[in-house]
C-alpha positions, 0 to 999 in steps of 0.5 A, a space after each residue: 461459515 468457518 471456512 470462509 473465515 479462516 479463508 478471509 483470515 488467511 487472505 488478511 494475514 497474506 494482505 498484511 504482509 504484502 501492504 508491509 512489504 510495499 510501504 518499505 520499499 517506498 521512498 520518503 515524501 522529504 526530497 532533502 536539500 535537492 528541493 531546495 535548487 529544484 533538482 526535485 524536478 527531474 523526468 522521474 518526479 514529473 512522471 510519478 505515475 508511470 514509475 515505479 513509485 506511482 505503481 507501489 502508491 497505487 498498489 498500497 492504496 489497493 491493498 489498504 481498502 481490501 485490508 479495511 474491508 477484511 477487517 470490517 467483515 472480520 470483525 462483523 462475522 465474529 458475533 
């Protein structure tokens, strides 16, 4: 049992440094003064999902629902 803990512990750690990584390299939601004359709507905002950003947002919401259900059995097993 105390392997597979510190295997999960050492997989969360490596989680949250990847999660920490990911959510830097993101833009911010705030477009600037270009929302404003619509220059926010160029190809790249129209297809969010296939660049590079959609990947980041996808892989982010990934690693957040495994680092929640690390920590919950984490949290569980340390009785």
């Amino acid at each position: 049992m105390a392997i597979l803990k510190t295997i999960l512990t050492v997989i969360f750690i490596i989680i949250s440094l990847a999660l920490t990584v990911i959510i830097l390299m993101q833009e911010g939601k705030s477009a600037g003064l270009g929302a404003i004359s619509g220059a926010a709507d160029t190809y790249w905002g129209k297809n969010k999902g296939r660049s590079m950003e959609g990947m980041l947002v996808k892989i982010t919401r990934v690693l957040v629902v495994l680092f929640v259900v690390i920590a919950a059995v984490l949290n569980i097993g340390s009785f």
